[in-house]
C-alpha positions as CSV (number, residue, x, y, z in Angstrom):
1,X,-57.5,-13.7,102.5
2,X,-58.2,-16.2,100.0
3,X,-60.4,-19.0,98.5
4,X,-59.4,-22.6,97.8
5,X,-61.5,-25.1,96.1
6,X,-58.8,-28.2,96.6
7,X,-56.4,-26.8,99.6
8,X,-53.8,-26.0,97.3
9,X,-54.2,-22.0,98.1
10,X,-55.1,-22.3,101.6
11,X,-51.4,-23.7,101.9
12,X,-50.4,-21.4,100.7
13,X,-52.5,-18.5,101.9
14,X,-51.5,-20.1,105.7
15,X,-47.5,-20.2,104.8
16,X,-48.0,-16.3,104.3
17,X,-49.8,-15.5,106.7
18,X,-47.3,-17.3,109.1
19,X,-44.6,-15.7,107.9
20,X,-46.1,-12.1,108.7
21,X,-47.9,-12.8,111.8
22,X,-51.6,-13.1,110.8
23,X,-53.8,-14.9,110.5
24,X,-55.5,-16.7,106.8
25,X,-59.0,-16.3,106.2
26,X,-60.9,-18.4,103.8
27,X,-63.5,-16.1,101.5
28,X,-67.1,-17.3,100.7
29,X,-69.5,-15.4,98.6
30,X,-70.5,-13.4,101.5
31,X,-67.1,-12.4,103.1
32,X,-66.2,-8.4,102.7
33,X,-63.9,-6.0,104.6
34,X,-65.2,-3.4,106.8
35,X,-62.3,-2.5,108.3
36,X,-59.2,-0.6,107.3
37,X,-56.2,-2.5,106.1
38,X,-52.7,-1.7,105.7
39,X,-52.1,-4.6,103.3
40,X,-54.1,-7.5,101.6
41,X,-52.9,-10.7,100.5
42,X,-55.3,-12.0,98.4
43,X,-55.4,-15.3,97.2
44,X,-57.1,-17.2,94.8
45,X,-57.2,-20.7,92.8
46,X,-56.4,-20.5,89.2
47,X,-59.4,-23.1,87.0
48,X,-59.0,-23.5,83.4
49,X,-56.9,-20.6,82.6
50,X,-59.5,-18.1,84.9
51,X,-59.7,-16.5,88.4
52,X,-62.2,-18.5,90.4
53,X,-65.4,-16.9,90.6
54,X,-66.0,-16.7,94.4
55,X,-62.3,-14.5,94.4
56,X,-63.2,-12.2,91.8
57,X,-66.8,-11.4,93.4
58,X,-64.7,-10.5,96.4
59,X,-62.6,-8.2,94.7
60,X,-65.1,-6.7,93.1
61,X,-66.5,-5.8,96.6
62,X,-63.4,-4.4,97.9
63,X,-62.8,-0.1,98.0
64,X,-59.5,1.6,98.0
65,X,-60.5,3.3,101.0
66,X,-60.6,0.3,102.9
67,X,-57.4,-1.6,101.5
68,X,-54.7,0.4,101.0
69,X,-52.6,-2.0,99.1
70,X,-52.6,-5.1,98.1
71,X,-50.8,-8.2,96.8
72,X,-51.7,-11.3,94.6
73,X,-51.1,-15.0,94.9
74,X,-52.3,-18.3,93.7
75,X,-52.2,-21.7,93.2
76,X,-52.2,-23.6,89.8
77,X,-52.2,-26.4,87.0
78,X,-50.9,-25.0,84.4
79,X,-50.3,-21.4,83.0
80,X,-50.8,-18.2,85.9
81,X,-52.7,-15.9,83.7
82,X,-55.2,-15.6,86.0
83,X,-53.0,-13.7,88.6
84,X,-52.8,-10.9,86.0
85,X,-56.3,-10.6,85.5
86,X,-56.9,-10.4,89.3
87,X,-54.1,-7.6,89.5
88,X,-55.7,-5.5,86.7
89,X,-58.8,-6.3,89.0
90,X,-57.7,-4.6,91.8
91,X,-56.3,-1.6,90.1
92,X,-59.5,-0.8,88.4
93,X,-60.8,-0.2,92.0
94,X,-58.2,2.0,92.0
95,X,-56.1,-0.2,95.0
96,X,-52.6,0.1,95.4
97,X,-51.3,-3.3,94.0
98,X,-47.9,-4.7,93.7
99,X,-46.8,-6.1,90.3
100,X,-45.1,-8.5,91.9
101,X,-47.1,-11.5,92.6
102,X,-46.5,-15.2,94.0
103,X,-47.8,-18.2,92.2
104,X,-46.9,-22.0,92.4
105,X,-48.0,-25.2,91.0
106,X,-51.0,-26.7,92.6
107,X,-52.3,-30.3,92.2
108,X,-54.1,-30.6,89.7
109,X,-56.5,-33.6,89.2
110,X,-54.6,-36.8,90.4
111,X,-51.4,-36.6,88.0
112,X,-50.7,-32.9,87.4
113,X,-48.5,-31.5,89.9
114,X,-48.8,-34.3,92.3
115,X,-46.6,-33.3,95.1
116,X,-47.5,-29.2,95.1
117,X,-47.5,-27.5,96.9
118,X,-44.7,-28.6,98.7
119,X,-42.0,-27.6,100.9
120,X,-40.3,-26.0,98.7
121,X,-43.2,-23.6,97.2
122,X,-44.5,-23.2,101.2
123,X,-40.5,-21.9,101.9
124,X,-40.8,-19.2,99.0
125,X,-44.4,-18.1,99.8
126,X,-43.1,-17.0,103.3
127,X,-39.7,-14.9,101.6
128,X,-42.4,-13.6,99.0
129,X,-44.4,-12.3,101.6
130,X,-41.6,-11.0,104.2
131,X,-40.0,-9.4,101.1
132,X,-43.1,-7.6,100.6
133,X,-43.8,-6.5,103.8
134,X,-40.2,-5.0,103.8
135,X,-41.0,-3.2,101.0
136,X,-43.6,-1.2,102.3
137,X,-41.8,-0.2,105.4
């Protein structure tokens, strides 16, 4: 699951979910989970420096009795701090979350990060998430 504001992270969010067999769904500030899940992927844009709001009101809504563990990505301009503060997130709802995170440049404006991301970042998003499956098996 994730939220994009530009694209950036729903390329992301759709190169993962590829990669594992499901399928991406965009958030809104409505979406929850009802149902049990194994593992989330959860995705969010990184603006100035921060978590984007519409990602962290879903985390906020989510129970470790629903999501049994989950993972972090993201997209980004400049410095990834953002993805810590979403994984400290999800562990105070007490959810299972991998330290290990994926992050990649994102454009930015029109000059920053211009060509992200790009094949190279899609490639990795899919090991990251293939690796992490594995891990859990």
């Amino acid at each position: 699951m994730y939220y994009s504001r530009t694209g950036n992270t729903k390329k992301i969010a759709e190169a993962i979910a590829s990669a594992v067999n499901v399928k991406a769904e965009a958030i809104d500030n409505k979406t929850t989970l009802s149902e049990p899940v194994d593992l989330l992927f959860i995705g969010g844009g990184i603006y100035w420096w921060n978590m984007d709001k519409t990602a962290k009101r879903f985390i906020e809504t989510l129970d470790s009795s629903i999501v049994k563990n989950a993972v972090v990505f993201g997209t980004m301009g400049g410095l990834d701090k953002a993805i810590k503060d979403m994984i400290n997130l999800l562990k105070e709802r007490e959810i299972n979350t991998k330290t290990e995170s994926f992050s990649s440049k994102g454009k930015a404006w029109v000059f920053i990060n211009k060509n992200h991301p790009n094949i190279n970042d899609i490639e990795a998003a899919k090991v990251f998430a293939k690796n992490i499956v594995k891990s859990l098996i």
